[in-house]
C-alpha positions as CSV (number, residue, x, y, z in Angstrom):
1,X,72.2,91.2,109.8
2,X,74.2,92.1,106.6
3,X,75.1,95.9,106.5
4,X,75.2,97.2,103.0
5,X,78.0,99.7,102.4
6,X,81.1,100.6,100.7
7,X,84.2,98.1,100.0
8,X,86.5,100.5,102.2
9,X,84.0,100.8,104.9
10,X,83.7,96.6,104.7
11,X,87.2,96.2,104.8
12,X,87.7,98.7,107.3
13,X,85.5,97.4,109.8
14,X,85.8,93.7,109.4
15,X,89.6,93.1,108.5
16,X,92.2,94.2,111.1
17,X,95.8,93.8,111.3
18,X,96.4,89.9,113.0
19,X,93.2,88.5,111.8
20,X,92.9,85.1,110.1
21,X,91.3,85.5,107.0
22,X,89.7,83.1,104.3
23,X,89.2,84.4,101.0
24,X,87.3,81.9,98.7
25,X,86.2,80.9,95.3
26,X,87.6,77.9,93.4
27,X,88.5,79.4,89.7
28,X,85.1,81.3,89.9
29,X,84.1,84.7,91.5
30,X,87.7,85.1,93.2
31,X,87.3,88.5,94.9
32,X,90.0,90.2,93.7
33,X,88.7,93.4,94.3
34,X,88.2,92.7,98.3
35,X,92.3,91.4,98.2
36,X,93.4,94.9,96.8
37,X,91.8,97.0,99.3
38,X,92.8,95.0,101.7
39,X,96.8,95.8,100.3
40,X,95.4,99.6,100.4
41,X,94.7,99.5,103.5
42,X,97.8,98.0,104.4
43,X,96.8,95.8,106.7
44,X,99.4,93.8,108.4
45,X,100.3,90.0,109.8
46,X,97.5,88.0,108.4
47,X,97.2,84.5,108.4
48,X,95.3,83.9,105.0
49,X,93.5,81.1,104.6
50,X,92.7,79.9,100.9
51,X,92.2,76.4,99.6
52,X,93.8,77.2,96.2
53,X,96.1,80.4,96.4
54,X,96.6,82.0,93.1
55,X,97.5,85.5,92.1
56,X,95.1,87.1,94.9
57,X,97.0,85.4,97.3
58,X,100.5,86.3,95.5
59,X,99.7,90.0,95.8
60,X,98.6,89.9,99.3
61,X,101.4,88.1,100.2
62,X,103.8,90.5,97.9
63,X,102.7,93.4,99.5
64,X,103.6,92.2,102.7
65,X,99.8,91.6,104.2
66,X,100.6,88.1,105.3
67,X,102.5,86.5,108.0
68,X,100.9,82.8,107.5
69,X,99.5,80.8,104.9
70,X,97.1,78.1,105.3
71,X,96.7,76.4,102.0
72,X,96.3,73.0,99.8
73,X,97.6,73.8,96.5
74,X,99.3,77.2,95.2
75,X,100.0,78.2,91.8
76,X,99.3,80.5,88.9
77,X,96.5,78.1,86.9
78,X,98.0,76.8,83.6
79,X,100.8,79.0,83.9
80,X,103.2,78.4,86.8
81,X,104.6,79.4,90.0
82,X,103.8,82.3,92.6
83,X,106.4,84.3,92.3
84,X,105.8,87.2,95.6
85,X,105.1,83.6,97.3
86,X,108.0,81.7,96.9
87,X,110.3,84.9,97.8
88,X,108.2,84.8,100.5
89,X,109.2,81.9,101.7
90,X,113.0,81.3,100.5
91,X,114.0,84.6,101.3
92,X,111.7,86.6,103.7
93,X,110.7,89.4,101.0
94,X,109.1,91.7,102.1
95,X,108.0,89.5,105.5
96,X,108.6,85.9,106.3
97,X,105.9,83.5,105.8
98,X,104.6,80.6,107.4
99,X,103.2,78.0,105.8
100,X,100.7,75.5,106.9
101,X,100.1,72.5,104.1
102,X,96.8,70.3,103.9
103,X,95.2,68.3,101.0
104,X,91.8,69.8,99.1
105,X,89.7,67.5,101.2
106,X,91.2,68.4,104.8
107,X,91.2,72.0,104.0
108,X,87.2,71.5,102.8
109,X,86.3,69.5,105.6
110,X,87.9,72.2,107.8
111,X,85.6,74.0,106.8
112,X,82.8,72.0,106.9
113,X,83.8,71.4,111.0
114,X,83.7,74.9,111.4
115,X,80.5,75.9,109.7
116,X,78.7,73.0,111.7
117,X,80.1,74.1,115.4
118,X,82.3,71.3,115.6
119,X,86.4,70.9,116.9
120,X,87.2,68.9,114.3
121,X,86.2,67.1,111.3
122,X,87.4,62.7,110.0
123,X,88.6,61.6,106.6
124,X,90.8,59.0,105.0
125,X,92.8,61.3,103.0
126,X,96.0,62.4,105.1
127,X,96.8,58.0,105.9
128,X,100.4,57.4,104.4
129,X,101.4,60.8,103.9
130,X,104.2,63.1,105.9
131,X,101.5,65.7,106.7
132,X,101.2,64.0,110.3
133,X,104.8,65.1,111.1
134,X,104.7,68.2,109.3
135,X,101.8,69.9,110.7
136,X,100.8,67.8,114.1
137,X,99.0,70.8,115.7
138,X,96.1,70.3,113.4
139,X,96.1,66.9,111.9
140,X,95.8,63.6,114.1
141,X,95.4,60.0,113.8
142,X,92.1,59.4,115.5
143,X,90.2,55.4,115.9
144,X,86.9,55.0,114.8
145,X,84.7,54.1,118.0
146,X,82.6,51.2,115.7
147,X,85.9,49.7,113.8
148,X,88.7,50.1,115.4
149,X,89.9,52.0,112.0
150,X,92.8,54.4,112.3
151,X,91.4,57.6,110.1
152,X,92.5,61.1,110.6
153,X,90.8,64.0,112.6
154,X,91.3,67.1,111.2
155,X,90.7,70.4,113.5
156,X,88.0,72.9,112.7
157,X,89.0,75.9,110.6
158,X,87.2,79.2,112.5
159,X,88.6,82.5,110.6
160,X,88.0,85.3,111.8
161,X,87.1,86.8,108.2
162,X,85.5,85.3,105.5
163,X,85.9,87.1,101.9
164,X,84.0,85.9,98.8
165,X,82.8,87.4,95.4
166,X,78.9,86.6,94.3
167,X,76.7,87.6,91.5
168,X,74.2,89.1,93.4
169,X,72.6,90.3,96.7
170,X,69.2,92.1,97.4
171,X,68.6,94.8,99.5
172,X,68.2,93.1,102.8
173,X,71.8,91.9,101.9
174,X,71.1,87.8,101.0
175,X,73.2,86.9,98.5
176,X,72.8,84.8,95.7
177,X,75.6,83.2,94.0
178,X,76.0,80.3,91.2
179,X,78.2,78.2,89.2
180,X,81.6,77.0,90.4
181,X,80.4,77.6,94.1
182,X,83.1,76.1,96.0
183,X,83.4,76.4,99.7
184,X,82.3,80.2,99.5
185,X,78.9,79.0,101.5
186,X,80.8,76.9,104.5
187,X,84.0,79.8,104.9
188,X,81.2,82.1,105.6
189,X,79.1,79.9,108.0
190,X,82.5,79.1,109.5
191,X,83.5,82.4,110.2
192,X,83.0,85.5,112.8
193,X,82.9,88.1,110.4
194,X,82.2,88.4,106.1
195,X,82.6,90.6,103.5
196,X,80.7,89.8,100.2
197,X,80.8,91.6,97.0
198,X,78.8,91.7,94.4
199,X,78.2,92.3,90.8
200,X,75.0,94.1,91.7
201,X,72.6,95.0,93.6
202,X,69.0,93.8,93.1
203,X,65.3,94.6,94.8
204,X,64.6,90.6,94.9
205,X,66.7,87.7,94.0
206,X,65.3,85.0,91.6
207,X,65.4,81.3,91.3
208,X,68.5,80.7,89.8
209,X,69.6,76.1,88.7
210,X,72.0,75.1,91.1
211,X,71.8,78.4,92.9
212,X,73.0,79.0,97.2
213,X,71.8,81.7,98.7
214,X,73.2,82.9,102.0
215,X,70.8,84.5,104.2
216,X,71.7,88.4,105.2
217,X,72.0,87.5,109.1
218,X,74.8,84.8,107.8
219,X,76.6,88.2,106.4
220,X,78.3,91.0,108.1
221,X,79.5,93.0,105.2
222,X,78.0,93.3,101.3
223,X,79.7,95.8,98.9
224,X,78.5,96.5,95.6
225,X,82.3,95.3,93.1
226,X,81.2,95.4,89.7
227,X,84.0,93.2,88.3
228,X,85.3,92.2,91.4
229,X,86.7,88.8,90.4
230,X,88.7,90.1,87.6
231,X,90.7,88.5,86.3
232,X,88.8,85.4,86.8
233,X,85.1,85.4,86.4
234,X,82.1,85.8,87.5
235,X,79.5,83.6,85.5
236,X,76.7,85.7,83.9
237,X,78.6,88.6,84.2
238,X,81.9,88.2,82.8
239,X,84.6,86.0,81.4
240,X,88.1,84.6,82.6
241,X,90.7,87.1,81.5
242,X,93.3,84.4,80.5
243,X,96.1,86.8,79.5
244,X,95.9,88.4,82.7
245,X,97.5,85.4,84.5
246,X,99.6,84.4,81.4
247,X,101.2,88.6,82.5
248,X,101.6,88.0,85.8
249,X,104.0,85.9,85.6
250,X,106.8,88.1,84.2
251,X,105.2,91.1,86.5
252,X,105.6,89.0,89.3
253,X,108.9,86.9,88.6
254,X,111.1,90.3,89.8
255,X,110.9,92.9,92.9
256,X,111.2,95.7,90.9
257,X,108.2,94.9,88.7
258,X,106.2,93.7,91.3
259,X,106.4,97.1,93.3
260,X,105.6,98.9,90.3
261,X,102.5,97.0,89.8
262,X,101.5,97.6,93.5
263,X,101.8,101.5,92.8
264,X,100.2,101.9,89.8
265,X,97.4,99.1,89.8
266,X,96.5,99.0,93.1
267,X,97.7,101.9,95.5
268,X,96.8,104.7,93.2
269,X,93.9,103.4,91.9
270,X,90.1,104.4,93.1
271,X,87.9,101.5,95.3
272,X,86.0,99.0,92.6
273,X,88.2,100.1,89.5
274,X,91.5,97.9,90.8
């Protein structure tokens, strides 16, 4: 059953140094404020698991939490390149980095394998591409047992950590989270262990349109994060802050800049105001 404490305590207690760790949320309740005390607690040789690394993956990366990368796509959105991630992985600053490549649909049908208890899950999507070759270990050619089809088996992704933002969670810790929902719901199920935050904390959750609620025995970990997705968003409760990712890109481009961010932004400030 979900636990409801601090983000520290969460962190402390669910996310140790050589985990696997997913942290979700497609453009929507990113939970940036999970990533930086994660980076203050300095944890060390993750493999981070993220569908669509952006800037919380950047900073994790930048500050040296990472030593792999499991990914489909990695940018800054409508800006450009990760910065902390390619010196990552040209030069070995601050750590080297290993990177594992899928497409959107492997990586969510991973996912989908995991959460349902199964090795591995079948799709189309990887035929006539180099990804057999380039990352054999978790990608193979597999014939359908009805039509003699080659398709492509894919094997179950089982982190150790899942990390998502939501809106909401009541006091028996289900939470309650809509709009862009992603795979927030399966990286949990998929998972061993899961920190959620939260805008807030509520006495009973109400229907919400298109709304998924995880049960609290699905959750290890909720922390009340007011604004924990900043800069993206978290809908009903705040908006994307645009020029955020438009400035990371000259505070990430250089070392220098980067490590200055790190110690002012992050390091020295207090839990739930990063």
């Amino acid at each position: 059953m979900a636990e409801i404490v601090s983000l520290a305590e969460a962190v402390e207690r669910a996310i140790h140094d050589g985990d696997t760790v997913a942290m979700e949320g497609f453009t929507h309740l990113i939970p940036f404020a999970a990533g930086h005390e994660v980076i203050r607690q300095r944890r060390r040789d993750l493999t981070l698991i993220r569908m669509t690394p952006d800037l919380i993956y950047d900073q994790l990366i930048g500050a040296g939490c990472a030593r792999k990368l499991i990914f489909s796509w990695g940018g800054n959105p409508g800006v450009g390149s990760l910065h902390r991630f390619r010196d990552a992985v040209e030069h070995s600053w601050p750590v080297p980095l290993e990177i594992e490549e899928h497409s959107h649909a492997g990586m969510a049908n991973r996912y989908v394998a995991g959460a349902s208890g199964l090795p591995f899950a079948v799709l189309r999507g990887y035929n006539g591409t180099d990804l057999y070759g380039l990352e054999g270990p978790t990608i193979k050619p597999i014939t359908c047992p009805f039509t003699g089809e080659t398709l492509t088996a894919v094997s179950a992704l089982r982190p150790d950590v899942a990390v998502i933002h939501a809106q909401r969670a009541d006091q028996s810790g289900n939470v309650q989270l809509w709009g862009i929902t992603g795979v927030q719901k399966e990286v949990v199920l998929a998972s061993a262990r899961s920190v959620v935050t939260v805008e807030e904390i509520v006495d009973e959750l109400d229907a919400r349109p298109g709304a998924v609620v995880l049960p609290g025995w699905t959750v290890s970990f909720v922390a009340r994060a007011p604004g924990g997705a900043h800069p993206s968003y978290a809908l009903g409760y705040s908006a994307r802050d645009n020029d955020y990712y438009v400035a990371w890109d000259a505070i990430a481009r250089e070392r220098g800049t980067f490590t200055r961010w790190l110690d002012e932004q992050v390091y020295a400030v207090p839990v739930g105001q990063s």
